[in-house]
KEVEX-85270 format. One line per field, with one value per residue (C-alpha): residue number from 1; residue in three letters; x negated, y, z. Coordinates in Angstrom, 1 decimal, padded with zeros to 4 digits. Example, Ala and Ser with C-alpha at 12.3 -4.5 7.8 and 13.67 -1.06 7.14 Angstrom:
<recs>
i c(1; 2)
aa c(ALA; SER)
x c(-012.3; -013.7)
y c(-004.5; -001.1)
z c(007.8; 007.1)
</recs>
This chain:
<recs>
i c(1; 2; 3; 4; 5; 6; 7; 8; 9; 10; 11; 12; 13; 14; 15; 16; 17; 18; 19; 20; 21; 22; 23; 24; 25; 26; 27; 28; 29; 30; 31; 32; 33; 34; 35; 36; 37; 38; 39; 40; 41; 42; 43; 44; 45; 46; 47; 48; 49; 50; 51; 52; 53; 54; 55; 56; 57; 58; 59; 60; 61; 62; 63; 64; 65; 66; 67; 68; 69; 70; 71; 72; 73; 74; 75; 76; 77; 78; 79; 80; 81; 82; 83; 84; 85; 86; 87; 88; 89; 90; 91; 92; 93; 94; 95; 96; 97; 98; 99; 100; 101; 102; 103; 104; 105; 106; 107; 108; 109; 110; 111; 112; 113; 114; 115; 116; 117; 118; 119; 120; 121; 122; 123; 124; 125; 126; 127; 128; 129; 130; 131; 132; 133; 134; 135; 136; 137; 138; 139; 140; 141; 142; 143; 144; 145; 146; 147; 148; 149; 150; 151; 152; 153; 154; 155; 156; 157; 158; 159; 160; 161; 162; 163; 164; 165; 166; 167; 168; 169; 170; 171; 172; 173; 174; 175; 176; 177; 178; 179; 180; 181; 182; 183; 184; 185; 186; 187; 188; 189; 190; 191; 192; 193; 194; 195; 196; 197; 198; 199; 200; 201; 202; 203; 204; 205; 206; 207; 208; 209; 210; 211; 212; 213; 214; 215; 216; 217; 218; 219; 220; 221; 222; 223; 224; 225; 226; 227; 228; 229; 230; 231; 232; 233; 234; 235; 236; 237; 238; 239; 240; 241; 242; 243; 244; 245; 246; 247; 248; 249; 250; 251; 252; 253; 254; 255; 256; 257; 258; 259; 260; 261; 262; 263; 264; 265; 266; 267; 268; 269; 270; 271; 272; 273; 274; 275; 276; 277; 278; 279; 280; 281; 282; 283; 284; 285; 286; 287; 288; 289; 290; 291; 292; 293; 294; 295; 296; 297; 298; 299; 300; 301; 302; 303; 304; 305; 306; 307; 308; 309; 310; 311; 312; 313; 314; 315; 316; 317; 318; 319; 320; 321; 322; 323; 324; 325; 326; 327; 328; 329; 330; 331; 332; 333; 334; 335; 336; 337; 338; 339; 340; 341; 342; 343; 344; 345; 346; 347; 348; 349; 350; 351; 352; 353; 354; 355; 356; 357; 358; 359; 360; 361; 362; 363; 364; 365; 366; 367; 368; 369; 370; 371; 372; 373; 374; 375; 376; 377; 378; 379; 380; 381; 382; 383; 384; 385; 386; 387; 388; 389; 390; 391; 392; 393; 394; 395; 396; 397; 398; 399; 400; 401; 402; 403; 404; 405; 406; 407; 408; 409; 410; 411; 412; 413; 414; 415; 416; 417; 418; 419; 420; 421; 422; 423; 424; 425; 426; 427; 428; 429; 430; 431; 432; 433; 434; 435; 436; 437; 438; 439; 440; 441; 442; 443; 444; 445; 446; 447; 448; 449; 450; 451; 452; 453; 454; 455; 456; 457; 458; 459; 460; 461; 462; 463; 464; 465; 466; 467; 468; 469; 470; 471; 472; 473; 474; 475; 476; 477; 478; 479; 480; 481; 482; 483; 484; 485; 486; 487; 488; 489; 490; 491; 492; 493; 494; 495)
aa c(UNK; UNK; UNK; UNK; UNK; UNK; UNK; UNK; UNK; UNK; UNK; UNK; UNK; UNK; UNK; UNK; UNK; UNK; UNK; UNK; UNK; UNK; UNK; UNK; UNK; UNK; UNK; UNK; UNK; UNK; UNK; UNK; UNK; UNK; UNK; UNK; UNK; UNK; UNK; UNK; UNK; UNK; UNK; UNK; UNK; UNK; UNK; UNK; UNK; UNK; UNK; UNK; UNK; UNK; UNK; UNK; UNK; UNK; UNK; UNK; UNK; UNK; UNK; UNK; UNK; UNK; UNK; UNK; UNK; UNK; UNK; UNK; UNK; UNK; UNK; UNK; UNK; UNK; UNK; UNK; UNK; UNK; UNK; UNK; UNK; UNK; UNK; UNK; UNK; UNK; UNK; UNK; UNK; UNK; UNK; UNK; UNK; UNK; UNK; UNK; UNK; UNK; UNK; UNK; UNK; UNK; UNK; UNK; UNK; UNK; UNK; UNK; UNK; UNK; UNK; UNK; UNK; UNK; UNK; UNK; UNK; UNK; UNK; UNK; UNK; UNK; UNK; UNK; UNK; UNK; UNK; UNK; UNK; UNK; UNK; UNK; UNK; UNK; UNK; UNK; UNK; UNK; UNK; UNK; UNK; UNK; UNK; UNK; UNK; UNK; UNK; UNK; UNK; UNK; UNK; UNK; UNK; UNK; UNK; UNK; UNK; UNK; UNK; UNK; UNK; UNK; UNK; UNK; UNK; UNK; UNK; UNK; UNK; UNK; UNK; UNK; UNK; UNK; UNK; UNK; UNK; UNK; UNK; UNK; UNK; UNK; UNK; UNK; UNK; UNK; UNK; UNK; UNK; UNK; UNK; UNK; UNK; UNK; UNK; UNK; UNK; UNK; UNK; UNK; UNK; UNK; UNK; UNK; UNK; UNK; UNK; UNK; UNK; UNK; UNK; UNK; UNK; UNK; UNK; UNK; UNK; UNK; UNK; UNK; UNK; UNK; UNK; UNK; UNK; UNK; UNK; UNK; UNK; UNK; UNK; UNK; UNK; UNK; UNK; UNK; UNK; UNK; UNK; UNK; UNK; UNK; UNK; UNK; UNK; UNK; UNK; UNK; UNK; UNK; UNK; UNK; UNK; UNK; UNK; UNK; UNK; UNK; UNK; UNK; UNK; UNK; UNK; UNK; UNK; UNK; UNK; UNK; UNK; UNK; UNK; UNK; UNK; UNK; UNK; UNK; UNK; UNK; UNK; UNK; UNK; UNK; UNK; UNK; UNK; UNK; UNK; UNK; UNK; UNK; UNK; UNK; UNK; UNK; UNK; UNK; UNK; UNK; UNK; UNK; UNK; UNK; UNK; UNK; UNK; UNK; UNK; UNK; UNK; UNK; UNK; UNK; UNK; UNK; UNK; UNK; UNK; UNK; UNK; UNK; UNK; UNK; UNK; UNK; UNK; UNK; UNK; UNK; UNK; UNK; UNK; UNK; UNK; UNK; UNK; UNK; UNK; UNK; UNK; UNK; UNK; UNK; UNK; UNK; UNK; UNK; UNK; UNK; UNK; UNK; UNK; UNK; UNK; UNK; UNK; UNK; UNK; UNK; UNK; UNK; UNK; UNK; UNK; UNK; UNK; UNK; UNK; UNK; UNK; UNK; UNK; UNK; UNK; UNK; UNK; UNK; UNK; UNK; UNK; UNK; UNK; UNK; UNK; UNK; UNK; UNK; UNK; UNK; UNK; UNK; UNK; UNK; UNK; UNK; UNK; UNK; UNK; UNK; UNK; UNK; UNK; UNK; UNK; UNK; UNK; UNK; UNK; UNK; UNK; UNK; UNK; UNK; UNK; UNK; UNK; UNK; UNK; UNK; UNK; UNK; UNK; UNK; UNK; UNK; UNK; UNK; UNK; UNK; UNK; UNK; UNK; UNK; UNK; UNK; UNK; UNK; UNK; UNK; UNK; UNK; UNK; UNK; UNK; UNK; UNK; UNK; UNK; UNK; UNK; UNK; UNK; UNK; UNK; UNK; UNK; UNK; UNK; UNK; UNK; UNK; UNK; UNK; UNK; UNK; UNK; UNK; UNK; UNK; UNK; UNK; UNK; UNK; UNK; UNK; UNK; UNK; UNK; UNK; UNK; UNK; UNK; UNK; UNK; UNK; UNK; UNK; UNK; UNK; UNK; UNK; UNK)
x c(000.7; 000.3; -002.1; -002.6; -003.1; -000.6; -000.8; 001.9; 002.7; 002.6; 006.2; 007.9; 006.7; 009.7; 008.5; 009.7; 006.7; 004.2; 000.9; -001.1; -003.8; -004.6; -007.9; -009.0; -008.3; -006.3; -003.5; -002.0; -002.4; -003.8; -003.9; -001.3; -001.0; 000.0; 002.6; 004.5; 004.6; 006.0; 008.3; 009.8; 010.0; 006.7; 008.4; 004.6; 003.0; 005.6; 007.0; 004.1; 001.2; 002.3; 005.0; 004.3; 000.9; -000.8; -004.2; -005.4; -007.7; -008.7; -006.4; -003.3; -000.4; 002.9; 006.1; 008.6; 011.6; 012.0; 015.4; 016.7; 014.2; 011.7; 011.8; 010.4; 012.4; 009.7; 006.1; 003.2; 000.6; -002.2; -005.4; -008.7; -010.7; -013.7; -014.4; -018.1; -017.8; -015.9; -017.0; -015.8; -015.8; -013.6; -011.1; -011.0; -010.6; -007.7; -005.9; -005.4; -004.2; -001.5; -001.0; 000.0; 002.5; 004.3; 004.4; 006.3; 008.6; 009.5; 008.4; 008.2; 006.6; 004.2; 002.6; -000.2; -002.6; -006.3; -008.1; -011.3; -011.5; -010.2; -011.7; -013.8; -015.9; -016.3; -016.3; -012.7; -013.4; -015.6; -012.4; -010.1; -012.3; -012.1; -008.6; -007.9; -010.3; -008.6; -004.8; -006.2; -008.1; -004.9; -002.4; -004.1; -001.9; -003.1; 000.0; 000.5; 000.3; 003.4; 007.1; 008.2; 006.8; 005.8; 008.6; 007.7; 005.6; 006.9; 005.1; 004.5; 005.2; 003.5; 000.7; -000.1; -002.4; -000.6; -003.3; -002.0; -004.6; -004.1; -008.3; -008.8; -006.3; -009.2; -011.7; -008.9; -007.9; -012.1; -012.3; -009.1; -009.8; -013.5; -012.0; -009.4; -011.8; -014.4; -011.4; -010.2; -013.8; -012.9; -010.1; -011.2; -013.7; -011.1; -008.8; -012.1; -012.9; -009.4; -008.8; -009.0; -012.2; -009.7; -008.7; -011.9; -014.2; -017.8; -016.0; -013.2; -015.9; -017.9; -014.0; -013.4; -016.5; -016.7; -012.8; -014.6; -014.1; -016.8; -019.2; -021.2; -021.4; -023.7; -022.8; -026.3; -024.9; -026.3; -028.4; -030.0; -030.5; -032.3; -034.5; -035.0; -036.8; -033.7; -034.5; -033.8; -030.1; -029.4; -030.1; -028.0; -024.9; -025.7; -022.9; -020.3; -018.1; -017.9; -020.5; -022.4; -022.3; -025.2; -023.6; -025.3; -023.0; -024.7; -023.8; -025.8; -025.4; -027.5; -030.7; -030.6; -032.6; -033.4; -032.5; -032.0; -030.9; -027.7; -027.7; -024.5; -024.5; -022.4; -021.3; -017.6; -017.3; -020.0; -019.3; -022.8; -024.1; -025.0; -025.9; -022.4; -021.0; -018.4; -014.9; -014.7; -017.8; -016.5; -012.5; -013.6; -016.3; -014.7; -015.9; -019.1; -019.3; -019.1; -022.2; -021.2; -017.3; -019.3; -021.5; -018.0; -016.3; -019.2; -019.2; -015.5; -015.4; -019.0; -017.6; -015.4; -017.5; -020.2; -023.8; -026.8; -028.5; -028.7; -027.0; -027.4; -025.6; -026.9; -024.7; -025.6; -022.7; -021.6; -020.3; -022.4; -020.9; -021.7; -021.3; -023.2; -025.9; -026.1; -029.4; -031.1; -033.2; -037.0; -036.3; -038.8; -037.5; -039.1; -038.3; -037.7; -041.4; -043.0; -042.9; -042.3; -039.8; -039.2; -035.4; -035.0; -031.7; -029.3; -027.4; -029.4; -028.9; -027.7; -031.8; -032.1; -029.8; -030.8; -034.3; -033.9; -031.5; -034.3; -037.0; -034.9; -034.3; -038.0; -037.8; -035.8; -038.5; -035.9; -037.1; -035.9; -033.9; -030.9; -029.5; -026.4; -025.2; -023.3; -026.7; -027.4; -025.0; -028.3; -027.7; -024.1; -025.6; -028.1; -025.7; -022.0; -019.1; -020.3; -023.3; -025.1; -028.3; -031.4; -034.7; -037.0; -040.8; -040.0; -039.3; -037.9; -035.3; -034.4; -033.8; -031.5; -029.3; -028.9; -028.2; -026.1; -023.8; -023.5; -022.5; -019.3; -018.8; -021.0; -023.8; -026.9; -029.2; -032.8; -034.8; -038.3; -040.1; -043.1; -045.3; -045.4; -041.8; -042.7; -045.1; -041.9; -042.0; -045.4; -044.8; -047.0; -046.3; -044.6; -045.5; -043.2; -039.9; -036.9; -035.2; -037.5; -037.1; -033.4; -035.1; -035.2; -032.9; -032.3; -035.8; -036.7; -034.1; -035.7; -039.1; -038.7; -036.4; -039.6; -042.2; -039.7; -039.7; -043.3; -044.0; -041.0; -039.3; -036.6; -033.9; -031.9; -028.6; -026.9; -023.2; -022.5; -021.0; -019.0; -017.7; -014.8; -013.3; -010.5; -009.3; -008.6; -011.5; -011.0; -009.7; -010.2; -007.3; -008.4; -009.6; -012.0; -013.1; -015.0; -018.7; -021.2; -018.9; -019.3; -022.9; -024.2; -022.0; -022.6; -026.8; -025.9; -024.6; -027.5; -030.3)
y c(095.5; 097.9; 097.0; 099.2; 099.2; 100.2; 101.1; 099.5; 095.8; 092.8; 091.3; 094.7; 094.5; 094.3; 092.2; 088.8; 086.8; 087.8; 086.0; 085.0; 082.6; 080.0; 078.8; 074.9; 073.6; 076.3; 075.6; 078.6; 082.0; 085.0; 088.1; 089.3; 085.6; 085.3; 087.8; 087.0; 083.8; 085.5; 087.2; 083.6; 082.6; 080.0; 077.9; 078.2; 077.0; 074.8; 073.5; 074.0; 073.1; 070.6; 068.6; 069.1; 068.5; 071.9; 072.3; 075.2; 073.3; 075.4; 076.5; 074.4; 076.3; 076.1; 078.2; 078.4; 080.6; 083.2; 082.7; 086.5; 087.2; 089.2; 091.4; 089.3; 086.3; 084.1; 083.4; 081.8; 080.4; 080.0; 077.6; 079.4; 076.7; 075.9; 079.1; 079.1; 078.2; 081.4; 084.3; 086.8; 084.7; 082.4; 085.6; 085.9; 082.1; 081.4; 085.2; 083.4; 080.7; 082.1; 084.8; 081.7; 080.2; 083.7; 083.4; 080.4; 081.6; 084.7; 087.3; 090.8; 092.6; 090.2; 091.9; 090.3; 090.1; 091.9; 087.8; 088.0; 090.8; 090.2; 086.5; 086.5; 089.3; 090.6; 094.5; 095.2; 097.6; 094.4; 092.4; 094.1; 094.3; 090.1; 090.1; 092.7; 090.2; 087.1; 089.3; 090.4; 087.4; 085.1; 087.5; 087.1; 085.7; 085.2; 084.2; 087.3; 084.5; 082.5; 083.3; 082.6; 083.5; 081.5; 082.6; 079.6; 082.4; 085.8; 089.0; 089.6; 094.0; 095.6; 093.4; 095.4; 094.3; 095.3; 097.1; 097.8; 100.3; 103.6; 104.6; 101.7; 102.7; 104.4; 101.8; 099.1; 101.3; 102.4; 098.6; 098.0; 100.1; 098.5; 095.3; 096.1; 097.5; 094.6; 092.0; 093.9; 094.0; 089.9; 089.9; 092.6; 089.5; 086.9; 088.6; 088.8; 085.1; 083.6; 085.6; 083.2; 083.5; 084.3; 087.7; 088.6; 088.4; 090.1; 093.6; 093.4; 093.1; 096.2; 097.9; 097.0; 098.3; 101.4; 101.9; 102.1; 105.5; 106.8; 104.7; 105.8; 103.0; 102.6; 099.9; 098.6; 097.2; 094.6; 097.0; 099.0; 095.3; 094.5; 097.6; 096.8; 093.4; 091.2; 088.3; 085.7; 087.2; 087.9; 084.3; 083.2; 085.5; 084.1; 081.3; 083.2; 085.7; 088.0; 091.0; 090.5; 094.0; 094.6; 096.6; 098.9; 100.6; 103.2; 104.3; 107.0; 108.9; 112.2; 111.1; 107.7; 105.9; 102.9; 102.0; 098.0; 096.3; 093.5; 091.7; 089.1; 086.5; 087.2; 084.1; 085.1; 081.5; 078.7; 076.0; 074.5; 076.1; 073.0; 071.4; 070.6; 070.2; 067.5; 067.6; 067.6; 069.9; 072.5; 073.1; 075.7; 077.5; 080.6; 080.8; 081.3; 085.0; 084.8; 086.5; 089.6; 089.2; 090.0; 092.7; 094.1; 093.4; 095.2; 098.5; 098.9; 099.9; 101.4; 104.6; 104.1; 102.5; 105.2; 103.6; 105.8; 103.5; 103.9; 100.5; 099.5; 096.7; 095.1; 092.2; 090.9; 089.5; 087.0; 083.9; 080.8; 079.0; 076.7; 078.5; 078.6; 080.9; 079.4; 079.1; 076.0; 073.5; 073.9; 077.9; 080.2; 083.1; 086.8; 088.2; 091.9; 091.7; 089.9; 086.5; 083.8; 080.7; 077.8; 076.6; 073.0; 073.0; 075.4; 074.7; 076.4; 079.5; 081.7; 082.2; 083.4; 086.2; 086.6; 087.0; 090.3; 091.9; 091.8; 092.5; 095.6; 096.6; 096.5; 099.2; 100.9; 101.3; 099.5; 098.7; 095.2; 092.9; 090.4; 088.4; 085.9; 083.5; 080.3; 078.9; 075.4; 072.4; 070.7; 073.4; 072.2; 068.5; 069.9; 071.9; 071.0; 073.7; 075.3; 077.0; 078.9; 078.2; 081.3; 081.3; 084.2; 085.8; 088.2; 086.3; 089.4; 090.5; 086.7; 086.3; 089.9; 088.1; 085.2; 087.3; 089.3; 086.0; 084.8; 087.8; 087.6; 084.1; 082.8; 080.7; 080.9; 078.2; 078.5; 076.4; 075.9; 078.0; 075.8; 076.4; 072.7; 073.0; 075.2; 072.2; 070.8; 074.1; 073.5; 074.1; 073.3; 076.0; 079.4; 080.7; 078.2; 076.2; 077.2; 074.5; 071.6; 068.6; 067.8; 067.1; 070.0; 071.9; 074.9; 075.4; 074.9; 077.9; 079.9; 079.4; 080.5; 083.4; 085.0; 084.7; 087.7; 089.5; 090.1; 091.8; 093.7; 091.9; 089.6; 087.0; 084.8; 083.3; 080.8; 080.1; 077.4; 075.8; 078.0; 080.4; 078.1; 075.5; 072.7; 072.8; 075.3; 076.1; 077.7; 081.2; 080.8; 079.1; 076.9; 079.1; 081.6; 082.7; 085.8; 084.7; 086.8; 090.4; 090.1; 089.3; 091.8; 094.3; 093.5; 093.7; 097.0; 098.6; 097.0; 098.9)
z c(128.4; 131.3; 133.9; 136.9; 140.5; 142.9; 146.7; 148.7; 150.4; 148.5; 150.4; 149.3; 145.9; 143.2; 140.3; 138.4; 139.3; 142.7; 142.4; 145.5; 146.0; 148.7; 149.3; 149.3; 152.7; 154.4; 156.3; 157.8; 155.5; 156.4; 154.8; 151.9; 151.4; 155.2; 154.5; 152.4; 153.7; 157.0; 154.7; 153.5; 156.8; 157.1; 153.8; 152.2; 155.5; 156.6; 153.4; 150.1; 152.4; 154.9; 153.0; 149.3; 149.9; 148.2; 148.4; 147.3; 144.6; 141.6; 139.4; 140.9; 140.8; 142.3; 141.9; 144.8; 144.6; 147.0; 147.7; 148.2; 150.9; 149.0; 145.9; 144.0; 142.1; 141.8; 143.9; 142.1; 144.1; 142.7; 144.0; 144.6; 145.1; 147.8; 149.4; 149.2; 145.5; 145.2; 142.9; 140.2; 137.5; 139.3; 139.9; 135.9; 135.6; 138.2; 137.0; 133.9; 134.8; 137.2; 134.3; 131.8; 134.5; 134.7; 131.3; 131.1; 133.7; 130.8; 133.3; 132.2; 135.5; 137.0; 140.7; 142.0; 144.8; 144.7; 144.6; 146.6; 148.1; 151.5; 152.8; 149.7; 150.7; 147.3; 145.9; 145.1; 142.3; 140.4; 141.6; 140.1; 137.1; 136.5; 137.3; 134.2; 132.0; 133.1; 132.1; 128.8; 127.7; 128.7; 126.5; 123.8; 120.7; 117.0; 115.0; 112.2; 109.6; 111.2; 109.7; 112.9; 116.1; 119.3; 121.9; 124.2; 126.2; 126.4; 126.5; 130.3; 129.6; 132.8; 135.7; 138.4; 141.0; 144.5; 147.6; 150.7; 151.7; 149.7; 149.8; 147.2; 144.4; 143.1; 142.6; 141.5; 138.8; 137.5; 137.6; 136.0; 133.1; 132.6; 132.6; 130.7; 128.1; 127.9; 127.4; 124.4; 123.1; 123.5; 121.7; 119.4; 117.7; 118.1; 116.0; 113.4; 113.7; 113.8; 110.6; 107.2; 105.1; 102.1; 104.5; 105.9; 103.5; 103.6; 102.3; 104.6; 107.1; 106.0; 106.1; 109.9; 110.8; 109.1; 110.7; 114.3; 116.1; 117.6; 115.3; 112.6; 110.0; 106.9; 104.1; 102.3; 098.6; 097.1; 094.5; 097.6; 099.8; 096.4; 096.3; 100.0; 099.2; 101.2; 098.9; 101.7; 102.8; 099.0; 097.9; 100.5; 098.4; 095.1; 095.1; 095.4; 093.6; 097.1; 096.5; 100.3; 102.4; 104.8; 107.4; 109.9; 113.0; 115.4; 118.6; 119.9; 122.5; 124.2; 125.9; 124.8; 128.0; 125.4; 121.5; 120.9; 118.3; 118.2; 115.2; 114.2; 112.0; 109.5; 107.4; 106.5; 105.1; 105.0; 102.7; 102.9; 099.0; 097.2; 100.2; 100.7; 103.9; 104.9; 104.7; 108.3; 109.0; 106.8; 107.9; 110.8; 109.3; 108.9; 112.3; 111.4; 111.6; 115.1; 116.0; 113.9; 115.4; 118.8; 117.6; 115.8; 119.1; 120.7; 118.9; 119.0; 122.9; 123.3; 123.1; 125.8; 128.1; 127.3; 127.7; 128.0; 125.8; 121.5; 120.0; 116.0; 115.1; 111.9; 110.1; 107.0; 105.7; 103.1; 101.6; 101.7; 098.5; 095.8; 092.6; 089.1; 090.4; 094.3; 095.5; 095.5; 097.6; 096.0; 095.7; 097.0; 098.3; 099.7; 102.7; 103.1; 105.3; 102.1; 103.9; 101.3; 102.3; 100.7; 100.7; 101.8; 103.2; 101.8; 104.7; 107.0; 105.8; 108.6; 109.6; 105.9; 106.5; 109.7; 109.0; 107.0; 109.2; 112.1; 109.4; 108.9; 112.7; 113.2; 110.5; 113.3; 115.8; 118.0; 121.5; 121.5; 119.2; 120.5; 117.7; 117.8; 115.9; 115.4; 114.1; 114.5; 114.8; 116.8; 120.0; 120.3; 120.3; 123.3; 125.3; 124.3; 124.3; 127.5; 127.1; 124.5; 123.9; 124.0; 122.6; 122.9; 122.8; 125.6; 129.6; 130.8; 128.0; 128.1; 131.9; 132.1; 129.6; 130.9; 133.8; 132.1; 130.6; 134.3; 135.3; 132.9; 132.7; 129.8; 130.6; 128.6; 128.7; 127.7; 125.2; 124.6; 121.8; 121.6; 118.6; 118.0; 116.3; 113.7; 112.4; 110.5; 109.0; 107.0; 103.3; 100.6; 098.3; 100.1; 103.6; 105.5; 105.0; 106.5; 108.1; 109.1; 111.3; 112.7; 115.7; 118.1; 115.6; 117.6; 118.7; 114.8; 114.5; 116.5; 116.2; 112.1; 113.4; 115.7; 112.7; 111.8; 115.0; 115.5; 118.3; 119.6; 122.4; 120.9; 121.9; 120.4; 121.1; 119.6; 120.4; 118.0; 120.6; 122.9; 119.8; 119.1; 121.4; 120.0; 124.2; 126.9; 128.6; 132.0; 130.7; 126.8; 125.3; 121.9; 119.3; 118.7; 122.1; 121.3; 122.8; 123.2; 123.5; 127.4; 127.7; 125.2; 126.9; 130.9; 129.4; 127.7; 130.8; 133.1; 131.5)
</recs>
């Protein structure tokens, strides 16, 4: 799909679908709204507001037919909401949603309106920016598996966002392209995540990353992870016949201005080990390489967004299976830092693998270390499907991502990492246990995962919850939903 913008007016534009927006409350359009309301002769004033009763509530919509008088067939209106309430994350939310409708209506050139930046107030270029987010998240389609394919929406094939004044083509079109970019980042881990676990597996895995341009990718084998003391994130690979990969991706640019560490998760299939999940519990768990789909998703656009800052994304990745040599509760197990663990939950082994892969960025000399992960089934119990939760030893690195998930729409909430949790980690024979009390899961989670950290600034993020939604969710349709790709990036460029 093309997306540009275009100087010209909004009433003149020549498209299948125009998108405008309307404000909660308003009852006589102004601006581009205002004119091509003039331009239908008052019917959206007269007629959409006054008799049919439209609102402007968020994420309404309402299609009128513009009857020969402009260009366009077709006029969605689409409901911004309370005007205070207003910001850019709402731009991505209601683009989408007015996106879908043209959709429906088999559009193939959709025009719309630049949404906030005339009585919102707001900087066109980052306008323009959510509205190519909102486009690209809502095109997104995952049916290569299907014989037949979905033609209840069609594929809208050019969205331009329409400016009057010619001095802001510019900046619509810098913020179109970043926009454009971090949604395909997006959609670059949905792909990964909505992918079977009998497809991606952990070498398919090490394969997509290694295909990255602009990347330079190592693959640790299981010999080398062995000579490299990953007992914990090699147990974990014991129960299956999958050989695990340990992957590590650099970016790195000229007069790096910081090196971090992102770390995924990287559980291409969790069954549970012996531990055995539930039926129920276990039917979306190829979902739980998340975290690494967003470190993947990550890498894949770095080089065109260009940070001055040196990235290695580390995922150790494999199968969590019961097999005849699957690890077992009562094991005790070395860590690459010589820290001994005793397994009491084969289940809980996404910290297991987790713990070596920041054992092994400290080796780095990494300034800080962000790891993600759909980790705990207790953080979805805390915070639902709309927040992730984050843990972390540093205030400041954990406040800038916070900042940096509100920034593009993914709220991080943050949990305590008292050091009263890790007393259900007390074991009587190895350093520590792994999984501990049910209670406080997630903070359980994280407080083993910093014994690994030691002192270089790190955060943790779990999006058990928001990684995979069973409903639409303002812009994500049901599905994998790509967390994390947008907050790890908006931090990346902040720094």
């Amino acid at each position: 799909m093309k997306i540009n913008g275009i100087q010209g007016s909004l009433a003149e534009a020549k498209c299948d679908v125009l998108i405008i927006n309307l404000f909660k409350g308003v009852i006589t359009p102004g601006g581009a709204t205002g004119a091509v309301d003039k331009a239908l002769d008052g019917l959206i004033s007269s007629y959409v507001i006054k008799k049919e009763k439209f609102e402007g509530e968020l994420n309404k919509t309402y299609v009128l037919p513009t009857y020969g008088k402009l260009p366009a067939d077709k006029v969605v209106i689409v409901g911004l909401g309370e005007s205070e309430k207003f910001d850019l994350n709402k731009i991505r939310e209601v683009t989408a949603t007015a996106y879908r409708k043209a959709q429906e209506l088999k559009a193939k050139k959709v025009c719309t309106i630049l949404h906030g930046a005339g009585i919102g107030g707001l900087n066109p270029e980052d306008c323009a920016q959510s509205i190519a987010e909102g486009a690209v998240i809502a095109s997104y389609k995952f049916d290569k598996y299907k014989s037949k394919k979905d033609d209840k929406n069609t594929n809208i094939e050019e969205f331009s966002i329409v400016e009057l004044d010619k001095d802001k083509i510019e900046q619509l079109n810098k913020g179109i392209e970043k926009g454009k970019t971090i949604a395909d980042g997006v959609n670059f881990a949905r792909d990964l995540v909505n992918e079977p676990a009998c497809e991606l597996t952990p070498a398919k895995l090490a394969q997509t990353a290694q295909s990255l341009q602009g990347i330079s990718c190592k693959i640790i084998e299981k010999n080398e992870a062995q000579k490299l003391g990953m007992g914990a994130f090699l147990s974990v690979a014991k129960g299956s016949s999958e050989p695990p990969k340990f992957i590590h991706m650099t970016y790195k640019p000229k007069n790096a201005k910081a090196k971090i560490a992102i770390i995924g998760k990287g559980l291409t299939f969790d069954s549970g080990g012996l531990d055995l999940k539930p039926r129920g519990s276990m039917v979306t768990m190829k979902d739980d390489m998340s975290g690494s789909a967003a470190v993947v998703g990550v890498m894949s656009v770095l080089p065109k967004l260009k940070p001055d800052v040196e990235i290695h994304a580390i995922v150790a990745a494999c199968e969590n299976m019961p097999g005849c040599s699957a690890y077992k509760p009562g094991d005790v197990l070395t860590a690459m830092n010589k820290k001994t663990i005793e397994v009491d939950n084969t289940d809980a082994e996404g910290r297991l693998t987790l713990a070596d892969a920041i054992c092994y960025a400290n080796t780095l000399k990494v300034d800080k270390i962000i790891d993600i992960a759909t980790l705990t089934g207790a953080c979805v119990v805390a915070l639902g499907r709309f927040a992730s939760g984050i843990v972390g030893n540093n205030q400041d690195l954990v406040d800038d991502l916070i900042n940096a998930g509100n920034e593009g729409g993914e709220r991080l909430w943050q949990l305590p990492l008292y050091e009263e949790y890790f007393g259900s980690l007390k074991s009587d024979i190895a350093d520590f246990k792994h999984a501990g009390s049910r209670e406080g899961g997630a903070q359980v989670a994280g407080i083993f995962l910093s014994k690994f950290a030691e002192d270089t600034p790190w955060a943790h993020i779990d999006i058990a919850g928001p990684a995979w939604l069973d409903k639409n969710v303002k812009e994500m349709p049901k599905g994998a939903t790509g967390a994390g790709v947008r907050t790890l990036i908006n931090y990346i460029l902040d720094l």
